[in-house]
N, C-alpha and C positions, 0 to 999 in steps of 0.2 A: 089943142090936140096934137098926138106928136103921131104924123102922118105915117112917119117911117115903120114905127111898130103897132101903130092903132090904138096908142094910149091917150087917152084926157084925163089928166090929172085935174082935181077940182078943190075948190078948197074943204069941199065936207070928205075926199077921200084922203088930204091931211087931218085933218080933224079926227078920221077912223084910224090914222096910222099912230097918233099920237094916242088916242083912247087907248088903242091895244098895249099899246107900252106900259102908258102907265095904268095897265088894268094888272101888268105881269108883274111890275113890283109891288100894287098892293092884292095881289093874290099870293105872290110867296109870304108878306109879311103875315097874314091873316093864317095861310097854314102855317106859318109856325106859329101862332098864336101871340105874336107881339105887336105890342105900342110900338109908335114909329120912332120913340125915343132908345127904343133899346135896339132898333135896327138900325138906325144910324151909327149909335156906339159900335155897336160888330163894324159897322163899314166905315168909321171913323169920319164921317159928316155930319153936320149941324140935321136936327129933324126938322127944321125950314126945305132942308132940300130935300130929304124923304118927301113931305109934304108936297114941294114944288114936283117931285117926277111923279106923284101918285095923282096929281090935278093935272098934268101936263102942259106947266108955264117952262117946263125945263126938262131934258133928258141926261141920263146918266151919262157919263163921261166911259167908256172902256174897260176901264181899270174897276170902277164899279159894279160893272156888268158884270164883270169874270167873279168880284167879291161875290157875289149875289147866286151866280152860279156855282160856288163853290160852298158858299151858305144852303143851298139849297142839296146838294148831294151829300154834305156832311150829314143834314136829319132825313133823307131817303126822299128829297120832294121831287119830281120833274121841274128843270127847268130848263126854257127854251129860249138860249141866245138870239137865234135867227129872228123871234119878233121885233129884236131891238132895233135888226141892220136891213130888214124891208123897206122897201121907200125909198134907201139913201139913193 
């Protein structure tokens, strides 16, 4: 616990921070209605790593973040950078 601000980080609230992530890239990909193949193409990465951020052995890099938000305001979707950079 971190006495100074009253916080206990635990490992089930990593485990929630990572779910959430990757609940947000496979929630833009489902509204747009694509295979993880064809959203990796738009974001120019193997669908292994689509895959890996939608299970959460891996997180998006930055630059993908911003792809993803910017994929998403192209077809009218909400998308919300701030779940990515919670936690850090």
């Amino acid at each position: 616990m971190n006495e100074q601000f009253g916080i206990r980080i635990t490992n089930k609230t990593i485990k929630e921070s990572m779910a959430m992530k990757q609940n947000v890239v496979k929630s833009l990909r489902l509204k747009l209605c694509w295979e993880q193949e064809v959203l990796a193409k738009e974001l120019g990465v193997s669908r292994v790593a689509v895959c890996n951020w939608e299970t959460g052995k891996r997180k998006p890099k930055l630059c993908f973040i911003r792809k993803m938000r910017d994929l998403a305001e192209k077809h009218g979707i909400k998308f919300n950078m701030d779940e990515f950079t919670k936690g850090k």
